[in-house]
Structures are given as C-alpha cells and as structure tokens.
C-alpha positions as CSV (number, residue, x, y, z in Angstrom):
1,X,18.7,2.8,-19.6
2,X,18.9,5.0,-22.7
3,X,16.7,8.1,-22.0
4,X,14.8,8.5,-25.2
5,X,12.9,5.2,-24.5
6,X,10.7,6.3,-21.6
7,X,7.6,6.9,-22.3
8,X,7.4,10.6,-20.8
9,X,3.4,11.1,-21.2
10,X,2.7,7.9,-20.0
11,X,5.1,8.4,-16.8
12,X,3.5,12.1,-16.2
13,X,0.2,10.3,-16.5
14,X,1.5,7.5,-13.5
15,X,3.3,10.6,-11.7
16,X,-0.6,12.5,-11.8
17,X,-2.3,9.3,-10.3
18,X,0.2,8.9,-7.5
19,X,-0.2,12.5,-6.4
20,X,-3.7,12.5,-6.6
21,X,-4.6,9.2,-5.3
22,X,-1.6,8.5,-2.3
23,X,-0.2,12.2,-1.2
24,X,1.8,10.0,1.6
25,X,3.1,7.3,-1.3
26,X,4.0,10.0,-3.6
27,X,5.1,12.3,-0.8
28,X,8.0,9.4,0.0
29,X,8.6,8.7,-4.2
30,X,10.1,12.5,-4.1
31,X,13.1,11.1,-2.3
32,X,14.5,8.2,-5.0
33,X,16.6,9.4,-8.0
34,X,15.1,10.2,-11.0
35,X,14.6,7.0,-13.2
36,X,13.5,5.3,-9.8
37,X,11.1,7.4,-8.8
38,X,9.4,7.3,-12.5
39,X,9.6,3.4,-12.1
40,X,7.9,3.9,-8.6
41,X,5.0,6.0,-10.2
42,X,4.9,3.4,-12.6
43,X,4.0,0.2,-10.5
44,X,1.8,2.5,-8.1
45,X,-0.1,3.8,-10.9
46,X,-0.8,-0.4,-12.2
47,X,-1.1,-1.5,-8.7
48,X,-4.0,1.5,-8.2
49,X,-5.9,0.7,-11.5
50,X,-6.1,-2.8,-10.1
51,X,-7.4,-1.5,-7.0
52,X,-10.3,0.6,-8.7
53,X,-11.4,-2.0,-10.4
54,X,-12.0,-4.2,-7.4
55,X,-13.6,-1.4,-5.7
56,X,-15.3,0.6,-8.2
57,X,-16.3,-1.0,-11.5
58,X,-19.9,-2.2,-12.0
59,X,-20.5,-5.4,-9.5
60,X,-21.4,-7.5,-12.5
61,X,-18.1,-7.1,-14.7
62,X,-15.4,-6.6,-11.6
63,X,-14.1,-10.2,-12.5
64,X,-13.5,-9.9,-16.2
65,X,-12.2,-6.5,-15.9
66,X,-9.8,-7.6,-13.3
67,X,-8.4,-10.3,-15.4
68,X,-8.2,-8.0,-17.8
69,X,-5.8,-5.9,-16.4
70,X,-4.1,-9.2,-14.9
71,X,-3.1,-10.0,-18.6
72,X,-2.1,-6.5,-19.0
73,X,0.2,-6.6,-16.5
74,X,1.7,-9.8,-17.4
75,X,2.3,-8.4,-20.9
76,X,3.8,-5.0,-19.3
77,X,6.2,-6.6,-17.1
78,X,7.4,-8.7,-20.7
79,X,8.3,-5.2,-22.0
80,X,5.1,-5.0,-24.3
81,X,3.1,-2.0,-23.3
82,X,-0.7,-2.3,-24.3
83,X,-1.5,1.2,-25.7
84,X,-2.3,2.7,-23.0
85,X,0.0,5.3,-20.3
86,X,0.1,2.7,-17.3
87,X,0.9,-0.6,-19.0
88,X,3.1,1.6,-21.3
89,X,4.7,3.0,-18.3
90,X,5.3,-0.1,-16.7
91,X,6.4,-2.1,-20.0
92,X,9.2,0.8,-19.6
93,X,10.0,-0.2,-15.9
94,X,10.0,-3.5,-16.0
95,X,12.4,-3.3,-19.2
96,X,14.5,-1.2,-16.9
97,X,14.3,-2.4,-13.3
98,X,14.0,-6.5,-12.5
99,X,10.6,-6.0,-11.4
100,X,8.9,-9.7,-10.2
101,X,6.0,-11.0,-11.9
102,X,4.9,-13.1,-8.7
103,X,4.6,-10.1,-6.5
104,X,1.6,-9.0,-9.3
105,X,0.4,-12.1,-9.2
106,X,0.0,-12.3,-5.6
107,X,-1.7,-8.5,-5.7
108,X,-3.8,-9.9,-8.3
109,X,-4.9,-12.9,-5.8
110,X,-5.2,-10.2,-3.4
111,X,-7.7,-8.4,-5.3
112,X,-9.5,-11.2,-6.2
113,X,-10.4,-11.8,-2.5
114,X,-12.3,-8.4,-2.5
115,X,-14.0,-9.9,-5.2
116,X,-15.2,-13.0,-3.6
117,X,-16.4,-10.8,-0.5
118,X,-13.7,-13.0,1.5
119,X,-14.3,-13.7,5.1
120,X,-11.9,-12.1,7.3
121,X,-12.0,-14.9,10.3
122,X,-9.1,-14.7,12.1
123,X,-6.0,-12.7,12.3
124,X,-3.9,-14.6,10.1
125,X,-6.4,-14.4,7.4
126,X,-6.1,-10.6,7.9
127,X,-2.4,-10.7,7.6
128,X,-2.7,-12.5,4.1
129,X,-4.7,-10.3,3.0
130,X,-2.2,-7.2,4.0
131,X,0.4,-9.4,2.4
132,X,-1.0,-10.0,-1.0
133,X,-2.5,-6.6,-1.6
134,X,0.0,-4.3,-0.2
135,X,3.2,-6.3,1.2
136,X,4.5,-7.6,-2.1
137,X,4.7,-4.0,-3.1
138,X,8.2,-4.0,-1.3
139,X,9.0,-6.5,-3.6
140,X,8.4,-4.3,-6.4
141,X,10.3,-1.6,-4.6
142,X,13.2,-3.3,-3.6
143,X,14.7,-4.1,-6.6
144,X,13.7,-0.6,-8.4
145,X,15.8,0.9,-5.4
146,X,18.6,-1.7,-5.2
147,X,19.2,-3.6,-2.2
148,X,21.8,-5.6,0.0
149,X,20.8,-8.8,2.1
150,X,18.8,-10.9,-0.1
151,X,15.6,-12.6,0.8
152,X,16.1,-10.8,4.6
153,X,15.9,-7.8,3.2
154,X,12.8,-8.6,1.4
155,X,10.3,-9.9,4.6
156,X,11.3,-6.4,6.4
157,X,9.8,-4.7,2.9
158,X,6.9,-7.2,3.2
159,X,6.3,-6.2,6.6
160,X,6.4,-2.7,6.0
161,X,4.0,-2.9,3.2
162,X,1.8,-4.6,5.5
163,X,2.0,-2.5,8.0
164,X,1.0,0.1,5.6
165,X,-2.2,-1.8,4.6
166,X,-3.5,-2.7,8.1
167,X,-3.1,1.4,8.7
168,X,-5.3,2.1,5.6
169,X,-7.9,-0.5,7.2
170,X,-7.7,1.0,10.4
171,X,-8.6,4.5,8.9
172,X,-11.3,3.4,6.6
173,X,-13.5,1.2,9.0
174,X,-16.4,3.3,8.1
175,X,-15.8,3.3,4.6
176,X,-15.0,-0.1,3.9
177,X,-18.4,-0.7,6.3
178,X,-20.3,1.5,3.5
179,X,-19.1,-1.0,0.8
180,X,-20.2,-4.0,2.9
181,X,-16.7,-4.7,3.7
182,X,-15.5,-5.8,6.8
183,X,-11.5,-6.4,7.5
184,X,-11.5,-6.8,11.4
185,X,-11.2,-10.1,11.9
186,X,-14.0,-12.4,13.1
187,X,-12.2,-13.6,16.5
188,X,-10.6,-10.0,17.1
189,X,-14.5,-8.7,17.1
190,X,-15.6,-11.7,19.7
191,X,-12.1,-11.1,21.9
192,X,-13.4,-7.2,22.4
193,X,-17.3,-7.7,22.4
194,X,-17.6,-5.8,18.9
195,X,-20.5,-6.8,17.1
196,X,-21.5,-6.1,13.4
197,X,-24.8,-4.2,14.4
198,X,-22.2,-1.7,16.6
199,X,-20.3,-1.5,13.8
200,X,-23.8,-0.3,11.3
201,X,-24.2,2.3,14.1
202,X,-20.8,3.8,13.7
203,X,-20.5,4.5,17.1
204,X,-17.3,4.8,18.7
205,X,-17.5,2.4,22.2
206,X,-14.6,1.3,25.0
207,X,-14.9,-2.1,23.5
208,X,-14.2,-0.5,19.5
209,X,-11.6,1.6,21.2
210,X,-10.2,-1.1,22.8
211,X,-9.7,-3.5,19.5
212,X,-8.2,-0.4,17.3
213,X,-5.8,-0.1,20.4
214,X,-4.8,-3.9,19.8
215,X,-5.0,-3.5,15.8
216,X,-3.0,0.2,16.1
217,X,-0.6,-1.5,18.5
218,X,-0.1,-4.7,15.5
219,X,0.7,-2.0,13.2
220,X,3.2,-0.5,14.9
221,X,4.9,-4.1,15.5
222,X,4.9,-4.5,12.1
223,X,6.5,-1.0,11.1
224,X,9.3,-1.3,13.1
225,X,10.4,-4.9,11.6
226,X,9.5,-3.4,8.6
227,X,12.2,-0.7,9.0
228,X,14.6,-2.6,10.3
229,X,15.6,-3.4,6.4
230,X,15.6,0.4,5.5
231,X,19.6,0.6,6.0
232,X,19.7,-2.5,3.4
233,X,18.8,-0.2,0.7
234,X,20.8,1.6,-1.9
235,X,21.5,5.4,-2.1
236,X,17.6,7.4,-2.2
237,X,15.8,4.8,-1.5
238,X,16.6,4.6,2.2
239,X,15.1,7.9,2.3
240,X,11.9,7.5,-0.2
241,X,10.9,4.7,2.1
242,X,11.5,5.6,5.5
243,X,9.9,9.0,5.3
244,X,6.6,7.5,3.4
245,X,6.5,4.8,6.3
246,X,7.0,7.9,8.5
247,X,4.0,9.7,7.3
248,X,2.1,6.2,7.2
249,X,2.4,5.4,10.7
250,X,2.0,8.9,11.4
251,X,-1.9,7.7,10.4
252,X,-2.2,5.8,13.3
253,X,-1.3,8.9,15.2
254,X,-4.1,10.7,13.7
255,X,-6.8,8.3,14.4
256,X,-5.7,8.0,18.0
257,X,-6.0,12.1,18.4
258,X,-9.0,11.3,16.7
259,X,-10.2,8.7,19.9
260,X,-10.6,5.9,17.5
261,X,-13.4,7.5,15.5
262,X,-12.9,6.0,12.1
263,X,-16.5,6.6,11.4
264,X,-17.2,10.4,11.0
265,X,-13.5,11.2,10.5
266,X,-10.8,10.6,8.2
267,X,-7.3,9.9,10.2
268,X,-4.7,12.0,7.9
269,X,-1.2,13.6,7.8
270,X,-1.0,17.1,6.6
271,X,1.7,18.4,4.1
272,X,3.2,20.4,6.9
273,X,3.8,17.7,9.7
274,X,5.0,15.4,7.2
275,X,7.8,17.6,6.0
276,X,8.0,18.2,10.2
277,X,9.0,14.1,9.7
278,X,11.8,14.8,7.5
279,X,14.6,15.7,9.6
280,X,14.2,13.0,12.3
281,X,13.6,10.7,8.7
282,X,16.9,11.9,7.4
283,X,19.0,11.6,11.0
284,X,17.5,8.0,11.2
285,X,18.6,7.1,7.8
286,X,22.4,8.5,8.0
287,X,22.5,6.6,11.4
C-alpha cells in the first residue's frame, strides 16, 4: 500500500459514520493497526449506507435505491470509486485488502429480505437472516485482519457476526415492532405462547421473558463458537474483535438487568464498562 493513495477525506468521512452510528463496532476498530482499521471503517461505513436505505428511504423507491448502491459496491470492490467518500473509501480497501465480492452480495440479499417484509417462520429462517446481513461481515474482516486456518476460521467469524445480529434483534424488539417488523420467529412465538397483539402492547410477560431467555441463551451459543476463531487472527485484530464481541454480548447483559424490557428501554454498554472489558479482553487474547 503506498500511502498517498488513500483517500483521507473519504476515510475520515467512514471513520465519522462508524463512531456515530456503532460506538461498540467502532469502539473494537480502535484496536487493528492503522491501514486496517481505515479499511474496517471503510466496509462498515458501505455495509451502513446499505442498511439506511432498507430502513429509511421513502417506501416507494427502497428497491431502486438499493440496487443502486448494490452496483456501487460491485464497482468499489473493482477499485473504481463512484465520486462519493464511501464507495471512494472502499474502492481504496478493496484495492488494498482481498475483500470478497460474495460476502456483499449476500448482505445485499440480506437487505433485500427487509425489503420484501420477509416472514421470519422458523428459527432457521432467522439464522439466515443473521447470516446474510451481519455474518458475512467476518468475511470482510478476516481477510482485512489476516488470518490462519482457512475456511475454519471463517464459520467461527460467521458465527460471531451472527451472534452480533441476533443481539441487535434482541435489543430492538420494540423498534423493529414500530417499523412493522417482526424477527422472532413464527414457531419460537407459538413454543412460549407470545402472540403479536402482546407484542403491539409492549408489555413485558413470563412468557416474553421466557422466549428472550431462549433467544439471549442462542446468542450466547453463538458467541462463544464465534470466538473460538479469535486466536486464528493476525497481530490487532485478535484484539479489535474480541473486545467489540465483548462489548456486544455485553448487550445481552444489559437487557437482562433490564428484565427483558426491550420495549421502553434501550439495552446498552456505556464507555466506561466497556473499557472495564479490556483487561480480561487483552488476558484472553494473550492466552
């Protein structure tokens, strides 16, 4: 990589929408090297403006702004920026980091789903989902950080993207229910007794309790395969990712203190206990 080709406004622009939009995701991107962490900043900042657009632009356009930005981001990870900071940003990672076109592709599927207003029906539909919109993010990661172990090493960063995903659904019940989005899964609902109309009232009942038990409990499952391919990964990046996993599971903690209620309360990690993380992060990581 030969310094005076990266696109500094571009990457300051990436580094801005990370902070603002993920403190835990950026608060882990500290911990890579340099270059990395720019090129980490870089795919967040694509993956997020794909994200918005499934969730925010005008009902009635969502599709053809999503492909879009698809074609964008096919052009970007060619090495032809399109003018603007993120695909410019990315054009400059991909040019410098083997970053997979197929992993976009599947986010891209992923977002698409939203689109469609996709029927969540049973748990493996869920854990598609978690896959395509948030697991093949590890496979953007991985190769940015360097890794050992081949395809092994890439289902534990699948996993732990997914594990990351379910823990956003689990926090944003309420919020997801205000879009007219439901991720819980059809026969998980029917297993615990939770029915839609308890889910309009946004109250918090031994049977919802029960199913974010089972759902937190999944999570966790997930996270600890997903770390079990941390020590495969080169130099910073052992660090960047266990301590952002760290502070993501810590999420679930929060919502338990929080007795479930994913209605009237956002489940977070404050700046202070996730640098409390850090020194079991860093112990875990040297061991």
């Amino acid at each position: 990589m030969r310094e005076e080709h990266l696109p500094a406004r571009a990457i300051e622009r990436c580094r801005d929408q990370t902070r603002a939009h993920s403190k835990t995701f950026y608060f882990g991107s500290r911990f890579f090297p340099r270059a990395q962490r720019q090129a980490v900043w870089a795919v967040y900042a694509a993956c997020r403006e794909g994200d918005d657009i499934a969730d925010e632009s005008p009902a009635w356009d969502r599709a053809a702004h999503l492909d879009a930005w698809w074609a964008r981001v096919r052009r970007a990870l060619n090495g032809e920026g399109s003018g603007d900071h993120v695909s410019d940003a990315l054009a400059w990672a991909a040019r410098t980091y083997p970053i997979p076109e197929s992993a976009f592709e599947e986010l891209y599927e992923g977002l698409r789903m939203d689109l469609a207003g996709h029927a969540y029906d049973t748990a493996e539909d869920l854990e598609l989902y978690c896959r395509r919109v948030a697991g093949v993010v590890g496979f953007m990661i991985a190769p940015i950080s360097g890794f050992d172990g081949g395809d092994a090493t890439l289902q534990h960063a699948l996993r732990l993207g997914q594990a990351m995903q379910l823990t956003n659904i689990l926090r944003d019940v309420g919020e997801d229910w205000a879009r007219e989005r439901v991720y819980l899964p059809q026969t998980l609902l029917e297993q615990y007794g939770v029915t839609r109309t308890m889910l309009a009232r946004g109250t918090v009942t031994p049977e919802y309790r029960a199913l974010m038990r089972h759902l937190c409990a999944q999570a966790r499952t997930w996270y600890a395969q997903g770390r079990a391919g941390i020590p495969r990964l080169h130099g910073g990046g052992r660090l960047a990712v266990a301590a952002a996993a760290r502070a993501y599971e810590g999420i679930l903690d929060a919502l338990e203190r929080n007795d479930y209620d994913n209605f009237n309360a956002r489940a977070h990690v404050s700046g202070t206990r996730k640098l409390l993380l850090l020194p079991q992060v860093w112990w875990e990581c040297r061991a």
